[in-house]
PQR file with spaces between the fields and no chain letter, atoms N, CA, C, O and H, PARSE charges and radii, in Angstrom:
ATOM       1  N    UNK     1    -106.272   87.999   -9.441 -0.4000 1.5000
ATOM       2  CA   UNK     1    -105.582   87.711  -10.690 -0.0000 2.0000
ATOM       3  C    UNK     1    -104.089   88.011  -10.557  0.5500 1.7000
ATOM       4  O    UNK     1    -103.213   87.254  -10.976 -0.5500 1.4000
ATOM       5  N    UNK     2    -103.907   88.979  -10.044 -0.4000 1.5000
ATOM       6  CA   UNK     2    -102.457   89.491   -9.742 -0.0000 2.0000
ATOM       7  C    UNK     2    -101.680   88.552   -9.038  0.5500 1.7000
ATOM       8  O    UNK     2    -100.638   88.208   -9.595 -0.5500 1.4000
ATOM       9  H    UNK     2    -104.619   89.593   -9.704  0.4000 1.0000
ATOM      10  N    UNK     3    -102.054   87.849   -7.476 -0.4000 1.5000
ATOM      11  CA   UNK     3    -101.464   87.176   -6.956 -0.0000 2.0000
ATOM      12  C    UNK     3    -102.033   85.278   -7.353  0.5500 1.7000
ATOM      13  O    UNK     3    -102.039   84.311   -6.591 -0.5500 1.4000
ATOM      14  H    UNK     3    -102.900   88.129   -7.023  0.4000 1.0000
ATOM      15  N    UNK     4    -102.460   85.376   -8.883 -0.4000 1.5000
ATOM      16  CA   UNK     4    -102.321   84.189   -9.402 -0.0000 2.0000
ATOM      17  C    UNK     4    -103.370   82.776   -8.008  0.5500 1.7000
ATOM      18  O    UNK     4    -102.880   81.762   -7.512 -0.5500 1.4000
ATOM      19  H    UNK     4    -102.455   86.162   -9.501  0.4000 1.0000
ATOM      20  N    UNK     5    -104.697   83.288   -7.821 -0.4000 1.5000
ATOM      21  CA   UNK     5    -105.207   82.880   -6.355 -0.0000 2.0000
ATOM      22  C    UNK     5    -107.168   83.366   -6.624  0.5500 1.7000
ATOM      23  O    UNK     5    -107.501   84.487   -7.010 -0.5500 1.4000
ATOM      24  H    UNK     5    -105.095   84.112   -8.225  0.4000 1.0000
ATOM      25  N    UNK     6    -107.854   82.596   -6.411 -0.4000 1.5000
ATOM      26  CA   UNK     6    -108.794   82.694   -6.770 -0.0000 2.0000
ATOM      27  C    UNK     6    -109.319   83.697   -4.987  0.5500 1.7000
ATOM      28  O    UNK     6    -108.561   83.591   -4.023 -0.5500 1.4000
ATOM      29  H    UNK     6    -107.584   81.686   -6.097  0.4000 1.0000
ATOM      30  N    UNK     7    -110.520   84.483   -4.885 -0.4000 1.5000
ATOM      31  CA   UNK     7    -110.403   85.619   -3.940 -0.0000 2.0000
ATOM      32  C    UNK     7    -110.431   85.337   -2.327  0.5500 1.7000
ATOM      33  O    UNK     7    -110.185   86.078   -1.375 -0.5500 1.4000
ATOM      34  H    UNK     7    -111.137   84.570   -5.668  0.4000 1.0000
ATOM      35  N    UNK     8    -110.827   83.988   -2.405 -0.4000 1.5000
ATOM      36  CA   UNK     8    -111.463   82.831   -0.704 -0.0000 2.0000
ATOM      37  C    UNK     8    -110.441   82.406   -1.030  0.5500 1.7000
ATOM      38  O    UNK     8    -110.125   82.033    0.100 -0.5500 1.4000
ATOM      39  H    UNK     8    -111.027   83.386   -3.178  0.4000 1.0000
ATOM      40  N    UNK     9    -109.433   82.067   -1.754 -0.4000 1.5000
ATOM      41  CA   UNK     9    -108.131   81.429   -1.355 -0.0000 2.0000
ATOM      42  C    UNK     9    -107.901   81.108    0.030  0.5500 1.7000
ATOM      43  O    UNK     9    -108.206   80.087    0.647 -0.5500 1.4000
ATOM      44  H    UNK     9    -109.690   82.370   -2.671  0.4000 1.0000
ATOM      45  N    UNK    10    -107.225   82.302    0.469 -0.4000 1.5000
ATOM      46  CA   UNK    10    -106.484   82.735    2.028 -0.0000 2.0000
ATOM      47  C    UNK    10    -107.300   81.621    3.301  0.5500 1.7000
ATOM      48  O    UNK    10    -106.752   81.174    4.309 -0.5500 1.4000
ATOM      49  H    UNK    10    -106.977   83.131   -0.033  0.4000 1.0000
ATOM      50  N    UNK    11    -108.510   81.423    2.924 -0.4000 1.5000
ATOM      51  CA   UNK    11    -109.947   81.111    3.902 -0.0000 2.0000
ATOM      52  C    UNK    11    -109.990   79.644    3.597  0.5500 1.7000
ATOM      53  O    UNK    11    -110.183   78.853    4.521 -0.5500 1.4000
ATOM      54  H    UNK    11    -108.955   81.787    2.105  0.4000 1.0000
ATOM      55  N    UNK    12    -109.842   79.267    2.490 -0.4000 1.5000
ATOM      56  CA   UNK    12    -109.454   77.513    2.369 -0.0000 2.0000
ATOM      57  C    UNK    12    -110.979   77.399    1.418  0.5500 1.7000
ATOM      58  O    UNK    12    -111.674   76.386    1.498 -0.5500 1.4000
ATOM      59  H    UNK    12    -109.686   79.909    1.739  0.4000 1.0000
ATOM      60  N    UNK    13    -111.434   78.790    0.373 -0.4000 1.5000
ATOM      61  CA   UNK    13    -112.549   78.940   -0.452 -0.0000 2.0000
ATOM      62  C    UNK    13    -111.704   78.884   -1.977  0.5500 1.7000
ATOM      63  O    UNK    13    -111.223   79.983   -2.251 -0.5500 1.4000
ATOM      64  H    UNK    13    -110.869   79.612    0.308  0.4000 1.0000
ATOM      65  N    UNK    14    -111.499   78.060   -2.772 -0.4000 1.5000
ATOM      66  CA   UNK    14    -111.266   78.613   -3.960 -0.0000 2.0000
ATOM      67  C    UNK    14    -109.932   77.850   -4.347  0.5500 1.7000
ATOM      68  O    UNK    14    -109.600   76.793   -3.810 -0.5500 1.4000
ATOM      69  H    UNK    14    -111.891   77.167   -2.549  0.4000 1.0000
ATOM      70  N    UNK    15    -109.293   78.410   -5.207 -0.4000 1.5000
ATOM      71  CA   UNK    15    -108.072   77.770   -5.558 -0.0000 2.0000
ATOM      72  C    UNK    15    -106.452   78.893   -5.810  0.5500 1.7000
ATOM      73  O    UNK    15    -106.457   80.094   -6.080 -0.5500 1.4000
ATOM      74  H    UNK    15    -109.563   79.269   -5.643  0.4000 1.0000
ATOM      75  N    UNK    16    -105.451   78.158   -5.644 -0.4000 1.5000
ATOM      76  CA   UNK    16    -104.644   78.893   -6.364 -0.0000 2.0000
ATOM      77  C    UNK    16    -103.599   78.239   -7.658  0.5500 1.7000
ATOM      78  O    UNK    16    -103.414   77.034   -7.828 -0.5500 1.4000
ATOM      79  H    UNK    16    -105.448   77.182   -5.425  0.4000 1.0000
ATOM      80  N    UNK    17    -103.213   78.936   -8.186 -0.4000 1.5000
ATOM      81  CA   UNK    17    -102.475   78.043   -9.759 -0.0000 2.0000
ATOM      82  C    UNK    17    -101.492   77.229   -8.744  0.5500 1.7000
ATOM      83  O    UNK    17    -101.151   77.633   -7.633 -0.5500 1.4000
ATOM      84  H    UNK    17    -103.363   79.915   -8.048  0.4000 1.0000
ATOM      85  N    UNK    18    -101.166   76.186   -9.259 -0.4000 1.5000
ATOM      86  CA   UNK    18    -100.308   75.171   -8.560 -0.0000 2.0000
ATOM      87  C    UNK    18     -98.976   75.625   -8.909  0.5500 1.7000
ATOM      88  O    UNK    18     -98.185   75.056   -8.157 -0.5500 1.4000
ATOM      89  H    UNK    18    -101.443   75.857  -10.162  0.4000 1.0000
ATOM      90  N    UNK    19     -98.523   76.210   -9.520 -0.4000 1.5000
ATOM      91  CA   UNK    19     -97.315   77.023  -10.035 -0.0000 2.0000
ATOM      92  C    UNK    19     -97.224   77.887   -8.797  0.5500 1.7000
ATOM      93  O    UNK    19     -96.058   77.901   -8.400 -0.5500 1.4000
ATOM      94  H    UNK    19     -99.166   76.672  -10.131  0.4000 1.0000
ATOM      95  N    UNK    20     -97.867   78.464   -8.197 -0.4000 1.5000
ATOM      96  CA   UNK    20     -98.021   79.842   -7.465 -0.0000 2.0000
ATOM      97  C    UNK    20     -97.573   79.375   -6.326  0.5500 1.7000
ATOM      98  O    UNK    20     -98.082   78.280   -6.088 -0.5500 1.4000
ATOM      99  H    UNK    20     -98.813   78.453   -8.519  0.4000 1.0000
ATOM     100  N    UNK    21     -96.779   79.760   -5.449 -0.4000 1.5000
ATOM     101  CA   UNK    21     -96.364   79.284   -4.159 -0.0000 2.0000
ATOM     102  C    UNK    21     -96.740   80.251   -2.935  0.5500 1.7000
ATOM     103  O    UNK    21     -97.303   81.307   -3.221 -0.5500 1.4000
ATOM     104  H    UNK    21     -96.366   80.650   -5.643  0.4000 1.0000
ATOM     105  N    UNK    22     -96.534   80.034   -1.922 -0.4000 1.5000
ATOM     106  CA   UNK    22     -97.239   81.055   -0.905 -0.0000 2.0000
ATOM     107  C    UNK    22     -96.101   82.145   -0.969  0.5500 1.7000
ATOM     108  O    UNK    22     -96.103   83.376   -0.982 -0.5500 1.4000
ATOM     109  H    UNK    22     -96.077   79.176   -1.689  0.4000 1.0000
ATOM     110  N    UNK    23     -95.141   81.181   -1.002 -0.4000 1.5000
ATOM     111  CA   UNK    23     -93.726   82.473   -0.936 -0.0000 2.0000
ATOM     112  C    UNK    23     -93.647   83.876   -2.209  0.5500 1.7000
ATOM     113  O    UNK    23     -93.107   84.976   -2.088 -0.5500 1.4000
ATOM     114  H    UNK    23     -95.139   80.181   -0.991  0.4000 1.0000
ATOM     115  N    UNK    24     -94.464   83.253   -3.474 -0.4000 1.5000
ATOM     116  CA   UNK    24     -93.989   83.714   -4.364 -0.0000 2.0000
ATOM     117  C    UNK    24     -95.252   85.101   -3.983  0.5500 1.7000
ATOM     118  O    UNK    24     -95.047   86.315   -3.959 -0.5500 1.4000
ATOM     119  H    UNK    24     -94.902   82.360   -3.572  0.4000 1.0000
ATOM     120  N    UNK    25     -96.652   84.272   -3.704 -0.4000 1.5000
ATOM     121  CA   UNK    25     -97.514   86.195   -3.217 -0.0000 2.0000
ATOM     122  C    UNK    25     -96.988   86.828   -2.249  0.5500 1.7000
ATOM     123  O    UNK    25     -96.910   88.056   -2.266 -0.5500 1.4000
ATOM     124  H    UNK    25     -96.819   83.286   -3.724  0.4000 1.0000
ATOM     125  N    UNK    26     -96.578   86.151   -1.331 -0.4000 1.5000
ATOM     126  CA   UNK    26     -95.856   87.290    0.044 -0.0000 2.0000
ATOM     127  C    UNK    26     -94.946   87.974   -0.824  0.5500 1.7000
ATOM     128  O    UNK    26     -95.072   89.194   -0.722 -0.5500 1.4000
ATOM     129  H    UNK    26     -96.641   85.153   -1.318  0.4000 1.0000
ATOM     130  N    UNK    27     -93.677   87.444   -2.014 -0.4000 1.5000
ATOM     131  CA   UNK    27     -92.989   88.496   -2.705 -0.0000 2.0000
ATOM     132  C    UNK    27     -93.799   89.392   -3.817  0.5500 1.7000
ATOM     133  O    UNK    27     -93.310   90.506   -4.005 -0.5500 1.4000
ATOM     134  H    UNK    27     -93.575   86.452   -2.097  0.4000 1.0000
ATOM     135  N    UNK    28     -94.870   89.091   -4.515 -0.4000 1.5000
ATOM     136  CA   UNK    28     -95.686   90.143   -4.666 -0.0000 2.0000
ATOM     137  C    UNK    28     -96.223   91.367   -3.970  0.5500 1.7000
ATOM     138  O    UNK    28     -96.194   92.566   -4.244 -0.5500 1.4000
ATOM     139  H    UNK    28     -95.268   88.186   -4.362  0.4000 1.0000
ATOM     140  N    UNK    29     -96.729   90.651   -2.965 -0.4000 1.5000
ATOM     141  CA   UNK    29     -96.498   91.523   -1.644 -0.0000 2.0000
ATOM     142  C    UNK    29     -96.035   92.434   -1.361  0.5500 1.7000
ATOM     143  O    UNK    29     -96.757   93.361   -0.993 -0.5500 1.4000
ATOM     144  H    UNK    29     -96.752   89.676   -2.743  0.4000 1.0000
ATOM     145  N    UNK    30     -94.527   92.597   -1.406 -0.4000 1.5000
ATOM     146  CA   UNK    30     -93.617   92.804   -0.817 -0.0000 2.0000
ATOM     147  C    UNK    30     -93.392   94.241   -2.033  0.5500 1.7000
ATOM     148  O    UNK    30     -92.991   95.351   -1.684 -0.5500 1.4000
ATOM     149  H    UNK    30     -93.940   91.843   -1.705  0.4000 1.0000
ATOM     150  N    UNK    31     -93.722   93.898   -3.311 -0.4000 1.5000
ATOM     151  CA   UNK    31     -93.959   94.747   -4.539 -0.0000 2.0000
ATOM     152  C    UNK    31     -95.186   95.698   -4.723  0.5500 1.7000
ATOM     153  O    UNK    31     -95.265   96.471   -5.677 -0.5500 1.4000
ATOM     154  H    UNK    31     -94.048   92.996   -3.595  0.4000 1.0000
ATOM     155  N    UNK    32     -96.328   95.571   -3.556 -0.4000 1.5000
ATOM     156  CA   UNK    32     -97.160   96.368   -3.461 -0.0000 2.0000
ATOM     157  C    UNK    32     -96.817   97.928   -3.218  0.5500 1.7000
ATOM     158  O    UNK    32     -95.745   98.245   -2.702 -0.5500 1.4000
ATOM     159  H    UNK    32     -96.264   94.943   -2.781  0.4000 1.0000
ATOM     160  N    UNK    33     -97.775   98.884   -3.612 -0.4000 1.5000
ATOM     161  CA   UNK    33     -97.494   99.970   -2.762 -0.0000 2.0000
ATOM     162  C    UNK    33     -98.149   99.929   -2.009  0.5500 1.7000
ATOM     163  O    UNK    33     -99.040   99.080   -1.999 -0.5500 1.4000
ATOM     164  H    UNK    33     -98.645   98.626   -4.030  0.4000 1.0000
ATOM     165  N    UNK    34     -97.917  101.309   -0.528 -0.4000 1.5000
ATOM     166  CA   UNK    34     -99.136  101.264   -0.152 -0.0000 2.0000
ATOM     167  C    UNK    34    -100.444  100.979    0.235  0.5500 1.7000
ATOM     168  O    UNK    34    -101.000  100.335    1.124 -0.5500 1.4000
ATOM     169  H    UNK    34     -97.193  101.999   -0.535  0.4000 1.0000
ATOM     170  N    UNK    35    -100.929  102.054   -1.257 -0.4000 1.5000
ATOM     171  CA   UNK    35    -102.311  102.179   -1.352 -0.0000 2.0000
ATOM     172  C    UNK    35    -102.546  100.671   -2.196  0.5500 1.7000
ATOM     173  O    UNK    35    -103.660  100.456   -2.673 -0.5500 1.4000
ATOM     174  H    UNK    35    -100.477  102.578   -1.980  0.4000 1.0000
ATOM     175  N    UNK    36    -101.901  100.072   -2.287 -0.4000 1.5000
ATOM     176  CA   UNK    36    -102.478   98.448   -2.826 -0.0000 2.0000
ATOM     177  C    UNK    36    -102.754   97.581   -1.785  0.5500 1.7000
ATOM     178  O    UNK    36    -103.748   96.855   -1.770 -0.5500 1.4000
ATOM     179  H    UNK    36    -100.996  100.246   -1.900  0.4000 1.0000
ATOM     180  N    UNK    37    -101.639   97.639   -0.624 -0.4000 1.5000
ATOM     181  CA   UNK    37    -101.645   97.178    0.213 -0.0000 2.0000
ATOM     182  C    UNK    37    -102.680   97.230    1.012  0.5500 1.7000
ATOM     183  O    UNK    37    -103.218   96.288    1.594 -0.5500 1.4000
ATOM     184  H    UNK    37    -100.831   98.228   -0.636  0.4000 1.0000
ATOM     185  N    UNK    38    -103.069   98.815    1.046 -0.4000 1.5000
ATOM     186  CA   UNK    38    -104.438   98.826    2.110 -0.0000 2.0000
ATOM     187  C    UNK    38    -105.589   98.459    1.256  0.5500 1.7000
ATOM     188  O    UNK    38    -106.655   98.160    1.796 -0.5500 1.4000
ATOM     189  H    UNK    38    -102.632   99.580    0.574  0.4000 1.0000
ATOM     190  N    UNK    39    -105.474   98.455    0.055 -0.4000 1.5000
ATOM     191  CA   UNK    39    -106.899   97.798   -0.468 -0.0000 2.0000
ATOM     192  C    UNK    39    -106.317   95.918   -0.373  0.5500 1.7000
ATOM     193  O    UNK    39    -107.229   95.231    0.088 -0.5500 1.4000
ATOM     194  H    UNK    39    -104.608   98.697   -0.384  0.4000 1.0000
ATOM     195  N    UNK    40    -105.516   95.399   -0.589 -0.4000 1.5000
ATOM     196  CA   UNK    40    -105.449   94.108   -0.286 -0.0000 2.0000
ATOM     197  C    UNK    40    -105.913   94.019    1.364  0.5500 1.7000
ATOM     198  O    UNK    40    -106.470   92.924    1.434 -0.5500 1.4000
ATOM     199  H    UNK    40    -104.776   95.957   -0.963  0.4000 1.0000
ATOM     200  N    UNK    41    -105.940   94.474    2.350 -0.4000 1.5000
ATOM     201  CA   UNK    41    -105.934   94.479    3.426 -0.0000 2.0000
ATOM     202  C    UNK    41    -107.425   94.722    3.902  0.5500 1.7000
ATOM     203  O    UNK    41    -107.907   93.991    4.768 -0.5500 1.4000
ATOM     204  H    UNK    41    -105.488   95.364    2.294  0.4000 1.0000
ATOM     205  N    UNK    42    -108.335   96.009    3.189 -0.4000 1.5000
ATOM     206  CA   UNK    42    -109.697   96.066    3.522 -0.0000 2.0000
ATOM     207  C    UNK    42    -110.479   94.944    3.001  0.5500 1.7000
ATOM     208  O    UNK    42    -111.559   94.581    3.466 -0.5500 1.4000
ATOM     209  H    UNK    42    -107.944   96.602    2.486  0.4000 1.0000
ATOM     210  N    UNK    43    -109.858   94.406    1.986 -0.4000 1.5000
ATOM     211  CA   UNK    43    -110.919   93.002    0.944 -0.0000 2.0000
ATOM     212  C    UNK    43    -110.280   91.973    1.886  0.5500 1.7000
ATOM     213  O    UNK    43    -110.678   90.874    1.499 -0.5500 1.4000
ATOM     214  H    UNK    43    -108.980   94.701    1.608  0.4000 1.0000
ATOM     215  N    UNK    44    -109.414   91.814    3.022 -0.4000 1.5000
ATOM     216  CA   UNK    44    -108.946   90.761    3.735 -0.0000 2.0000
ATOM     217  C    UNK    44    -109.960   90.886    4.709  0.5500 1.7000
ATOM     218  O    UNK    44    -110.595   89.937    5.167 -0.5500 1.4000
ATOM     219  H    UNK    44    -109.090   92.706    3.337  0.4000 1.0000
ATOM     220  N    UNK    45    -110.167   92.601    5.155 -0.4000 1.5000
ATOM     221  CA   UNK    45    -111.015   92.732    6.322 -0.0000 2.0000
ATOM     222  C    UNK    45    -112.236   91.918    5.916  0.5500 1.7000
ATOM     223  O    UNK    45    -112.655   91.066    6.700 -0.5500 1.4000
ATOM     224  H    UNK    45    -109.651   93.373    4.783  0.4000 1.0000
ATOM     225  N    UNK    46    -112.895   92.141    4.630 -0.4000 1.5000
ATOM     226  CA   UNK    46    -114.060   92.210    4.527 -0.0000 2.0000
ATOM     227  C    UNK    46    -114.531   90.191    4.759  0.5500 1.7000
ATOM     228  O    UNK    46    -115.354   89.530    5.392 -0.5500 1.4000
ATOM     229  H    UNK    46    -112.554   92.833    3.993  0.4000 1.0000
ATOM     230  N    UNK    47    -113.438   89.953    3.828 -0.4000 1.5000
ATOM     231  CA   UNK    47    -113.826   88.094    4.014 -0.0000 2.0000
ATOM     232  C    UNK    47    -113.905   87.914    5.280  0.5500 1.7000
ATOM     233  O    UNK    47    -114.775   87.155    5.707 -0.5500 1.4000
ATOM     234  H    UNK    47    -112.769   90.489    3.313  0.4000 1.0000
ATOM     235  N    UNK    48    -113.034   88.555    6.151 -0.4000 1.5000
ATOM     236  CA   UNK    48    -112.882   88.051    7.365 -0.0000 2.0000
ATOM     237  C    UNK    48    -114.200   88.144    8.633  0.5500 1.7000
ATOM     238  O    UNK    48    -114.365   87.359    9.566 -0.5500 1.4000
ATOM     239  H    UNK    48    -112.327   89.172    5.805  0.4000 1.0000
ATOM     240  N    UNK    49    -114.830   89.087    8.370 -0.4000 1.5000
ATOM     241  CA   UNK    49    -116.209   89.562    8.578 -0.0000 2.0000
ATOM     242  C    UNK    49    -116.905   88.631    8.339  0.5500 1.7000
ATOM     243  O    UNK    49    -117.429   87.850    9.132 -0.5500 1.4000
ATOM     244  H    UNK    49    -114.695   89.725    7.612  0.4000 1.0000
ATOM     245  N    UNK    50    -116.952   88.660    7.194 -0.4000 1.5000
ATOM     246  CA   UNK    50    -118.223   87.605    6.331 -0.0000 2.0000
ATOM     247  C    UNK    50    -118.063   86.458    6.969  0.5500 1.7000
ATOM     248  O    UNK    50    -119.089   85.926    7.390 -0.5500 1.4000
ATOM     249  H    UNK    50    -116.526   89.294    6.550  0.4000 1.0000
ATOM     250  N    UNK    51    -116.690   85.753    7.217 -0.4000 1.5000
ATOM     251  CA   UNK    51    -116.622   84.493    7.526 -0.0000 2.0000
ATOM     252  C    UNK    51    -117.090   84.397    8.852  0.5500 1.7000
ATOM     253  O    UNK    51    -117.791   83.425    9.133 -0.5500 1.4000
ATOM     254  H    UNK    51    -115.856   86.186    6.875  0.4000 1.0000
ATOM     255  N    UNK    52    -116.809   85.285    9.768 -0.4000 1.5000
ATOM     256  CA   UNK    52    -117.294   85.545   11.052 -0.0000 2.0000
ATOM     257  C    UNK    52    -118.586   85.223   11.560  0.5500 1.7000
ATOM     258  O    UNK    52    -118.987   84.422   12.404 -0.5500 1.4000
ATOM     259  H    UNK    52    -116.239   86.074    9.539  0.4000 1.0000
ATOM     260  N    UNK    53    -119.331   86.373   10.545 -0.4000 1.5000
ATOM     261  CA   UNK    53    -121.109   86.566   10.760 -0.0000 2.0000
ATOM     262  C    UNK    53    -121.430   84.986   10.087  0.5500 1.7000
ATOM     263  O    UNK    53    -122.311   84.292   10.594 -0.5500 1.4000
ATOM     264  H    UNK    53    -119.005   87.024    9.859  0.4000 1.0000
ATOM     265  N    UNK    54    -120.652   84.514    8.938 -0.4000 1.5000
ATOM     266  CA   UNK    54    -121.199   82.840    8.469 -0.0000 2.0000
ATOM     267  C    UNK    54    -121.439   81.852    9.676  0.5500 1.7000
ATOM     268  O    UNK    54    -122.368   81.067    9.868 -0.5500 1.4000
ATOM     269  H    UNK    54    -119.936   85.077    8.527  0.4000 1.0000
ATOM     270  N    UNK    55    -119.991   82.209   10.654 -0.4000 1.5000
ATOM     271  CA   UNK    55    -119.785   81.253   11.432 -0.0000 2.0000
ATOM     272  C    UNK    55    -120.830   81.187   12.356  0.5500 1.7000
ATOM     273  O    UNK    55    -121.415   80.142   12.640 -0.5500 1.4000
ATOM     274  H    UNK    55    -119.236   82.847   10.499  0.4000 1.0000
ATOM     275  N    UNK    56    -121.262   83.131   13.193 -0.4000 1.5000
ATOM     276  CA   UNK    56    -121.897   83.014   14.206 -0.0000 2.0000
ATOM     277  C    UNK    56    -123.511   82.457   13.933  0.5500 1.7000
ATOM     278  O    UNK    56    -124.280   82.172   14.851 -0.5500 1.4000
ATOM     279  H    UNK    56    -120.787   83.979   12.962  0.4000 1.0000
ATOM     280  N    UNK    57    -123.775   82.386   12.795 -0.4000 1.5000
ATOM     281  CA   UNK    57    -125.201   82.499   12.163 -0.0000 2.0000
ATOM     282  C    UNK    57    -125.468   81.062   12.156  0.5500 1.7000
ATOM     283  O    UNK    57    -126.617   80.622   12.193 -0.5500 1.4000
ATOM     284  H    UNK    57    -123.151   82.617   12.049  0.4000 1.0000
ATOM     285  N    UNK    58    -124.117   80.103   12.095 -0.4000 1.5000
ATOM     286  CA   UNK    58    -124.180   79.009   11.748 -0.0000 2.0000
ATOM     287  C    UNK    58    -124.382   78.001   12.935  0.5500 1.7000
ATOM     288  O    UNK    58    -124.976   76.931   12.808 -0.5500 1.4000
ATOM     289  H    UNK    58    -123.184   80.461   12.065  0.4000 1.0000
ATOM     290  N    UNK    59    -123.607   78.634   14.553 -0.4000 1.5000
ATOM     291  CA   UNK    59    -123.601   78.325   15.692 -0.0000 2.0000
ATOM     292  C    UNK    59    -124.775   78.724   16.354  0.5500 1.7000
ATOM     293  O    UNK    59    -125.042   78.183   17.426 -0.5500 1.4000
ATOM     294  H    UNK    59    -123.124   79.504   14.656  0.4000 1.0000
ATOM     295  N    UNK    60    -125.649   79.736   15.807 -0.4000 1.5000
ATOM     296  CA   UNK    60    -126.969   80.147   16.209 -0.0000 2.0000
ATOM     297  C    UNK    60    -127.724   78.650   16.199  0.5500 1.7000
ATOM     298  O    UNK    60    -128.037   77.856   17.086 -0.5500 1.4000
ATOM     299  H    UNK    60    -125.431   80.176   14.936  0.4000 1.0000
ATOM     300  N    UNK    61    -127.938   78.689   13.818 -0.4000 1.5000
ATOM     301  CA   UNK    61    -128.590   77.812   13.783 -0.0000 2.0000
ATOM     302  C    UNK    61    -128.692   76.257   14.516  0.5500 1.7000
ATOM     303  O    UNK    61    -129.738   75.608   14.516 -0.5500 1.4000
ATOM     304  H    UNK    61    -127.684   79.335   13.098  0.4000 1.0000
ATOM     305  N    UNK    62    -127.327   75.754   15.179 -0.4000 1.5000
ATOM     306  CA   UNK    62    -126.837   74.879   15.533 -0.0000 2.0000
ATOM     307  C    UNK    62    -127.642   74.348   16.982  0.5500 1.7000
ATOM     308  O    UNK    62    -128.090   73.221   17.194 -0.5500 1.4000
ATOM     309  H    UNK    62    -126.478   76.282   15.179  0.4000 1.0000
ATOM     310  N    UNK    63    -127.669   75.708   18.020 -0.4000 1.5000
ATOM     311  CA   UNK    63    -128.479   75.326   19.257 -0.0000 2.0000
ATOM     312  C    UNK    63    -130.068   75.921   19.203  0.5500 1.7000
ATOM     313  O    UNK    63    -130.805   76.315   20.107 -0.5500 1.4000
ATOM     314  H    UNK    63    -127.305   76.624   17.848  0.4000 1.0000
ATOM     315  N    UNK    64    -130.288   75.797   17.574 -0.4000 1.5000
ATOM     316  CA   UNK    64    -131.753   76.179   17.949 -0.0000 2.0000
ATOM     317  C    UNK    64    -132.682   74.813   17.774  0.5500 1.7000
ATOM     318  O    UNK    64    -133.889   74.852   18.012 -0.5500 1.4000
ATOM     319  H    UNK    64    -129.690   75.477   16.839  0.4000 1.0000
């Protein structure tokens, strides 16, 4: 809600307001503290995981 970006944004899942520019969250960003930062950063880890285990699960199903 903050960076105006639905949460799979980043991943090419979801949407962001067409108003919202990439430049304008990196300067949100840039307005984080911290401890915002590392929670923006563990919920980055976490999609990034997920998308991972989606992928490998998906390349499993693929050569079976």
């Amino acid at each position: 809600e903050a960076f105006e970006v639905e949460p799979g944004w980043s991943w090419g899942i979801g949407d962001r307001n067409p108003r919202t520019s990439v430049e304008a969250i990196g300067k949100r960003l840039e307005l984080c503290s911290g401890a915002e930062l590392n929670a923006v950063a563990t919920l980055l880890d976490a999609f990034l995981m997920e998308r991972d285990l989606a992928a490998t699960d998906a390349a499993k199903k693929q050569e079976s």
